[in-house]
C-alpha positions in Angstrom: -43.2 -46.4 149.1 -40.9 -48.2 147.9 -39.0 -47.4 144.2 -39.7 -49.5 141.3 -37.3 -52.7 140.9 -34.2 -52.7 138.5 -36.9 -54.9 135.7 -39.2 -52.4 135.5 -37.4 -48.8 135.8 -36.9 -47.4 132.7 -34.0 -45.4 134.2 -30.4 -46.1 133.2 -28.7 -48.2 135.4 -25.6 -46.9 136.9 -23.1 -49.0 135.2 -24.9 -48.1 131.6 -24.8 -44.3 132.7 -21.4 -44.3 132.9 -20.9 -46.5 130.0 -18.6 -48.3 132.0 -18.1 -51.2 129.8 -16.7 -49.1 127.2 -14.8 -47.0 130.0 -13.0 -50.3 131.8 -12.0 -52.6 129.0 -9.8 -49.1 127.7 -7.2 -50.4 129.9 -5.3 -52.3 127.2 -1.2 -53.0 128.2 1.2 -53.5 125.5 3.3 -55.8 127.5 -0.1 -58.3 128.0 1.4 -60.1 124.7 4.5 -60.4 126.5 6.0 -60.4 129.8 2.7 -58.8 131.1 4.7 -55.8 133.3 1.9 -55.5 136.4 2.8 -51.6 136.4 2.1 -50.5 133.0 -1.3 -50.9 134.2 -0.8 -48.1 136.9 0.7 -46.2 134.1 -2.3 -46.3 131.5 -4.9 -45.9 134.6 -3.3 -42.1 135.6 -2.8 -41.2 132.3 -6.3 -41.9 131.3 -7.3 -40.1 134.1 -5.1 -37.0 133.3 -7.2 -37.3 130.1 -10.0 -37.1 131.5 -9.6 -34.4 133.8 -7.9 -32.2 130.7 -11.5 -32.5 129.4 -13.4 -31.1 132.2 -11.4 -28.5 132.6 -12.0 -27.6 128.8 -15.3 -27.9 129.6 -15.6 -25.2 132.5 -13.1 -22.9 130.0 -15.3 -23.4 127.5 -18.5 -22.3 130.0 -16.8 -19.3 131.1 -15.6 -18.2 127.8 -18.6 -16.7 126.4 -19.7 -14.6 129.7 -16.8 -12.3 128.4 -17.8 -11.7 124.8 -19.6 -9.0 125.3 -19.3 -5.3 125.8 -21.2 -6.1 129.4 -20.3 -9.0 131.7 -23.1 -9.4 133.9 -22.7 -9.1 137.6 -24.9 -12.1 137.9 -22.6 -14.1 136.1 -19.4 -13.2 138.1 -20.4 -15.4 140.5 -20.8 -18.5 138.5 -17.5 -17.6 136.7 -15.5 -17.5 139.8 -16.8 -21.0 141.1 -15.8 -22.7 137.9 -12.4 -20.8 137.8 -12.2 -22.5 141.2 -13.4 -26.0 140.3 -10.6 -25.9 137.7 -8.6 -25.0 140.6 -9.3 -27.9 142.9 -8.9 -30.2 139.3 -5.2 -28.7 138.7 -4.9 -29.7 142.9 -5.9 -33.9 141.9 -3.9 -33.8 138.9 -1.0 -32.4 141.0 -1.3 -35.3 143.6 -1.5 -37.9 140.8 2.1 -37.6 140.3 2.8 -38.9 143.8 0.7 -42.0 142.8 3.0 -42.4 139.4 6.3 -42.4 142.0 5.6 -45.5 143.5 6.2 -47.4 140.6 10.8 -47.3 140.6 12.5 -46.6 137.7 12.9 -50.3 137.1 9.4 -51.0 137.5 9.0 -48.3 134.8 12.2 -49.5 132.5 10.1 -53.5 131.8 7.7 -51.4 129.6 9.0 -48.1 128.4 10.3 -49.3 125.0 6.9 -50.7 124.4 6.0 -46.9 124.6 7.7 -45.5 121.9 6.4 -43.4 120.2 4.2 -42.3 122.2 4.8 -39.4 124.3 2.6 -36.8 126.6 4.0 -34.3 124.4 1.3 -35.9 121.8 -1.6 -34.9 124.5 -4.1 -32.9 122.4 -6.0 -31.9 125.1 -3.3 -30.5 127.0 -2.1 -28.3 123.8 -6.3 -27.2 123.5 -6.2 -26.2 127.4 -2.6 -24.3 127.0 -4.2 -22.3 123.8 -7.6 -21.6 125.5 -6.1 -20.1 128.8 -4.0 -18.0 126.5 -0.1 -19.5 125.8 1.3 -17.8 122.8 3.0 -20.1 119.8 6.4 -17.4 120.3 6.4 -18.0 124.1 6.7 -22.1 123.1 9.8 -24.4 123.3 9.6 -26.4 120.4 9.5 -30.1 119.7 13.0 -30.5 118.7 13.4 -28.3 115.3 9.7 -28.7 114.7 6.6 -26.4 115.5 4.6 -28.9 118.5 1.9 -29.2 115.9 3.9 -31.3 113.6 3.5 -34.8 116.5 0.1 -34.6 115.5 -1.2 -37.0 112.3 -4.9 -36.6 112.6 -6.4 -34.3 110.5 -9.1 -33.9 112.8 -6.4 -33.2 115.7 -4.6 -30.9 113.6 -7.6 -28.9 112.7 -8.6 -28.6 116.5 -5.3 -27.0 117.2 -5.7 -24.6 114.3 -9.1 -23.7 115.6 -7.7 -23.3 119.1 -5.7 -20.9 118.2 -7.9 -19.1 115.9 -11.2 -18.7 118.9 -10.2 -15.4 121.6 -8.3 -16.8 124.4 -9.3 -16.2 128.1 -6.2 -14.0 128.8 -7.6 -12.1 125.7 -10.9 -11.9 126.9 -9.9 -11.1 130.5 -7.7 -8.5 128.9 -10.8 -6.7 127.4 -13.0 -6.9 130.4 -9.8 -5.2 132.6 -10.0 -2.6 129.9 -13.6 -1.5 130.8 -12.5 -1.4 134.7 -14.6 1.4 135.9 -12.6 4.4 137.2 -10.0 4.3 134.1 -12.1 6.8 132.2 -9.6 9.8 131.8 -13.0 12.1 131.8 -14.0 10.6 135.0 -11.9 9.9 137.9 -9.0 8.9 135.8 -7.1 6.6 137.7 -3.5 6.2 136.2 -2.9 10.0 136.5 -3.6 10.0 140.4 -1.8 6.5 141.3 1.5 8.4 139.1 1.6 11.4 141.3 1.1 9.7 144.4 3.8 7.3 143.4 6.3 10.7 142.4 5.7 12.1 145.5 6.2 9.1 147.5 9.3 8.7 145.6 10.5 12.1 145.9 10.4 12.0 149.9 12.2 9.0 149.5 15.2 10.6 147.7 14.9 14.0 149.8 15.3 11.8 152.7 18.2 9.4 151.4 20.1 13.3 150.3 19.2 14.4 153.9 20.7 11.2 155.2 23.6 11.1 153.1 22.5 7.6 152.3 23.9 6.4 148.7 22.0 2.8 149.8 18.5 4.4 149.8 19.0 7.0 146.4 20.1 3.7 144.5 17.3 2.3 146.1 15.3 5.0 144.8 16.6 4.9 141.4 16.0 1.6 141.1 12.8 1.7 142.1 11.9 5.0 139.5 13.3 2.7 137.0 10.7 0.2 137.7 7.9 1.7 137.8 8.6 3.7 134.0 8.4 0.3 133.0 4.2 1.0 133.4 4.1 4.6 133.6 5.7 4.3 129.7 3.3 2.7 127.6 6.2 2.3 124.8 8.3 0.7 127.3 5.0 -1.5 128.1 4.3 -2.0 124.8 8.3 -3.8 124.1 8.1 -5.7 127.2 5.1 -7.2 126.0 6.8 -7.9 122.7 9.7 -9.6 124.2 6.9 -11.8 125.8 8.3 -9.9 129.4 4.5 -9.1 129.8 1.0 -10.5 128.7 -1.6 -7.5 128.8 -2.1 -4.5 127.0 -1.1 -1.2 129.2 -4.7 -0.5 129.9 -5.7 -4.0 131.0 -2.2 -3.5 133.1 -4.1 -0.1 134.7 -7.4 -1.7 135.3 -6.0 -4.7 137.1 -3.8 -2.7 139.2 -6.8 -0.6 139.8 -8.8 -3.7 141.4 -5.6 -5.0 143.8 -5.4 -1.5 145.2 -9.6 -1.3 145.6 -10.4 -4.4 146.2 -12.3 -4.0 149.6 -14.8 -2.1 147.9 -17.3 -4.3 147.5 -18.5 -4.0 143.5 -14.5 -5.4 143.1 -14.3 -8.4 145.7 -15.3 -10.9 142.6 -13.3 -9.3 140.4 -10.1 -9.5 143.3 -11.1 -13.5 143.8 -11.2 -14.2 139.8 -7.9 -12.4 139.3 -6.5 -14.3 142.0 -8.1 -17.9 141.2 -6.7 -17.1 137.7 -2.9 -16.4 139.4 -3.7 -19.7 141.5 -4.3 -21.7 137.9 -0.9 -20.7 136.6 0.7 -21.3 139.5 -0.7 -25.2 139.5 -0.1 -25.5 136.1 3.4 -24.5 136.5 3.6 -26.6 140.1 2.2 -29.5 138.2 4.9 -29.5 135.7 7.9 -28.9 138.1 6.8 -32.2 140.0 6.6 -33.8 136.6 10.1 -33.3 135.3 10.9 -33.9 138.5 9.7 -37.3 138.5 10.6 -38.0 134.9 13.9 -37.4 136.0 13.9 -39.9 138.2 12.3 -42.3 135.9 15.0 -42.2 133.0 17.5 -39.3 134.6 18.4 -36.1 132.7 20.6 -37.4 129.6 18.3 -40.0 127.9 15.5 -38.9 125.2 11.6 -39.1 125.5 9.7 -42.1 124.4 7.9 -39.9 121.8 11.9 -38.7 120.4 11.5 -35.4 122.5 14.5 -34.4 124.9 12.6 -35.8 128.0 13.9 -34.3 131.2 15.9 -31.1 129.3 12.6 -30.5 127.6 10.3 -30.3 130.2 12.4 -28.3 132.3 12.1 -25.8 129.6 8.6 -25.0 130.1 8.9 -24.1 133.7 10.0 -20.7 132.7 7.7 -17.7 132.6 7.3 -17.7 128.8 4.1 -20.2 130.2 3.0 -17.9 132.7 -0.5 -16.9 130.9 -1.4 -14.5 133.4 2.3 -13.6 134.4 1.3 -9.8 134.7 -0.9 -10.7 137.7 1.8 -12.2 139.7 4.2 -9.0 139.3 1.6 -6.5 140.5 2.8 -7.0 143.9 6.0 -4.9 142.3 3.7 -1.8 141.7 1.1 -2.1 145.3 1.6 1.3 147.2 0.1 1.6 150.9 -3.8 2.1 151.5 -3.0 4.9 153.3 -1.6 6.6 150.1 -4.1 5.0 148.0 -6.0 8.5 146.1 -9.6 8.8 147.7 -12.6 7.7 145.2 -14.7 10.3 143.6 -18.3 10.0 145.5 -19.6 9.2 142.2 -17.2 6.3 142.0 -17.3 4.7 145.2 -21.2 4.8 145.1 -20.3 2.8 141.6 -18.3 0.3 144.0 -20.6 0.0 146.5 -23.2 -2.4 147.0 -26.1 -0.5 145.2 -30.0 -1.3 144.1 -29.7 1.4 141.3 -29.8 -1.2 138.1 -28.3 2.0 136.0 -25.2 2.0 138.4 -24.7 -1.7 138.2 -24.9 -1.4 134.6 -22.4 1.6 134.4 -20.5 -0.8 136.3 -20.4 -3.4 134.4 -20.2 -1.9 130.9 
C-alpha cells in the first residue's frame, strides 16, 4: 500500500527537518560585496562544519558524563559508554581529513580574502574551548592568547559564562580518575595490588643488576639504575604527587595503580571494556593532538611562520605551542607502556578476585565489581 502523498502527510518533510533553509543561506562571504573570492566560500563551508561536529561531540561527552557520577558505574552502561567514546573517535578521524580539503585552496587563493577575516580567529571557537574543558585540559597546562588568559577573546556574556561553567562541572579525566580509583583488586585488605606488582618489579630488577655484576657489564647496571629511577617515580606517591604538579602527570597515584592494574589484566574478561575505553580515550588525545599538528601545519603554509593570526594571535608559533603534552588530557595512559612487566611475571589473582573478573551470573559479584 502505498504511503500517503507529500499534501496530506503531516510528517516533516526532509528539507524542513533539517531546517535547511536556515542551515544553507548561513553561507554568507565577506568578499560578495567586493571582489567575490570563489574560495572563501570553501573556507566558511569547513569551518561550519568543524562547528558542527564540535557540537556532537559535546553531545556524546555530555551523554557519557553522568554514567560516572556515581559511586557504581553500571556494567550495562560500559557498553554504551565505549561506543560513544568511539563515535567521538571516528568524528576526530573526519575532522582530521577536513584539513586535506582546506589545502586545496593555495596560499594565494587564501591571501584575496584573509584581511576580510580579521578579527576573527579559530582561537575565538567556543565550542572548541567547551570540548578542551570537558575532556579535562587544565587552565595552568594552557598557552595563553598573547599576555591574556584565552577567555579574554570572548565578548559575549553568555559565551563567557559557558566557559566559566565549563570549568566549574567535573571533567571526564576527573571522573575517569574516580572510577580508576574503585578498580577492584586495589583494596590493601584484599588482594592489594600495588604491593605485589613492587616486589615483582624489585626482584625482576635485582636479577637484573646481579646479572649485569656477574657480567661485569657497566651498560646493563646503568641500565638498571635508570630503570629503578623510573619506576620510584610511581612507587613514591610524593614523587607522583610533584609530577603531577608540574603538570608531568594527570591522575592521582591511585587512579595511576588502578589503570595500571587493567593494562596488566586486561584479558580477564570483567576488564576487556574497561582496556577498550582506556584505550579509545588514548586514541581521542592522540587525534586531537594529530588534528592540530596537520593544522599548524597547513597554517604554515597558508601565511608561513613569521606573520600574526587574523584574530591578533601569533598564528603558526602559537599553534605549534599546543602540540606539546601540557594538552595531553589522558597523558598518563600513553606512558603506562613505561611501567608494563611480562605476563609471565604478572602476580597470580586471588580466587576470590579472578572469580570477580570473570564472566559471572552472581548480581552481588558484578556489583562488588562495579562499586
Amino acid at each position: 500500500m502505498a504511503g500517503p502523498s507529500n499534501s496530506d502527510s503531516k510528517g516533516l518533510l526532509y528539507g524542513e527537518y533539517l531546517k535547511l533553509d536556515q542551515l544553507l543561506s548561513c553561507q554568507d562571504p565577506v568578499s560578495r560585496d567586493n571582489e567575490n573570492v570563489h574560495d572563501e566560500h570553501l573556507f566558511i563551508i569547513t569551518h561550519q562544519a568543524y562547528e558542527l561536529w564540535f557540537k556532537q561531540i559535546l553531545v556524546e561527552l555530555d551523554s557519557i558524563r553522568p554514567l560516572f557520577d556515581g559511586e557504581v558505574v553500571e556494567e550495562a552502561n560500559m557498553l554504551l559508554i565505549t561506543q560513544r567514546l568511539n563515535r567521538i573517535v571516528l568524528i576526530l578521524k573526519l575532522l582530521d581529513d577536513q584539513v586535506a580539503i582546506l589545502e586545496t585552496m593555495t596560499p594565494l587563493d587564501f591571501l584575496e580574502f584573509r584581511n576580510y577575516l580579521a578579527p576573527a580567529s579559530g582561537f575565538q571557537s567556543l565550542q572548541f574551548r567547551l570540548l578542551e574543558n570537558t575532556l579535562g585540559v587544565k587552565n595552568e597546562h594552557r598557552v595563553n592568547y598573547g599576555r591574556d588568559h584565552y577567555v579574554t577573546v570572548f565578548k559575549d556574556p553568555v559565551a563567557i559564562q559557558r566557559v566559566k561553567e565549563s570549568h566549574e562541572k567535573s571533567s571526564l579525566l576527573l571522573l575517569i580518575q574516580g572510577w580508576l580509583e574503585r578498580t577492584p583488586g586495589l583494596e590493601k585488605d584484599g588482594f592489594n595490588f600495588w604491593e605485589k606488582y613492587k616486589e615483582v618489579v624489585t626482584s625482576m630488577l635485582n636479577r637484573m643488576q646481579e646479572r649485569a655484576v656477574q657480567d661485569n657489564d657497566p651498560s646493563l647496571l646503568e641500565t638498571v639504575a635508570r630503570k629503578r629511577d623510573v619506576f620510584e617515580t610511581i612507587f613514591d606517591a610524593t614523587i607522583h604527587a610533584e609530577l603531577v604538579r608540574r603538570g608531568e602527570r594527570r591522575l592521582s597515584h591511585k587512579a595511576l595503580q588502578g589503570a595500571l592494574m587493567i593494562y596488566l589484566y586486561r584479558d580477564n574478561p570483567r576488564f576487556h571494556q574497561a582496556f577498550h575505553m582506556l584505550h579509545l580515550l588514548q586514541d581521542i588525545d592522540s587525534l586531537i593532538t594529530k588534528w592540530r599538528y596537520n593544522h599548524v601545519l597547513m597554517v604554515q603554509r597558508m601565511i608561513g611562520s613569521s606573520l600574526a593570526g587574523t584574530g591578533g594571535s601569533s598564528g603558526y608559533q602559537y599553534l605549534r605551542s599546543t602540540l606539546s603534552d601540557r594538552y595531553k588530557v589522558f597523558l598518563d595512559l600513553f606512558n603506562l607502556a613505561t611501567f608494563i612487566i611480562p605476563r609471565s611475571c604478572l602476580p597470580p589473582l586471588t580466587p576470590s578476585l579472578a572469580r570477580t573478573l570473570s564472566v559471572t551470573e552472581n548480581v552481588d559479584e558484578i556489583k562488588k565489581f562495579l562499586s
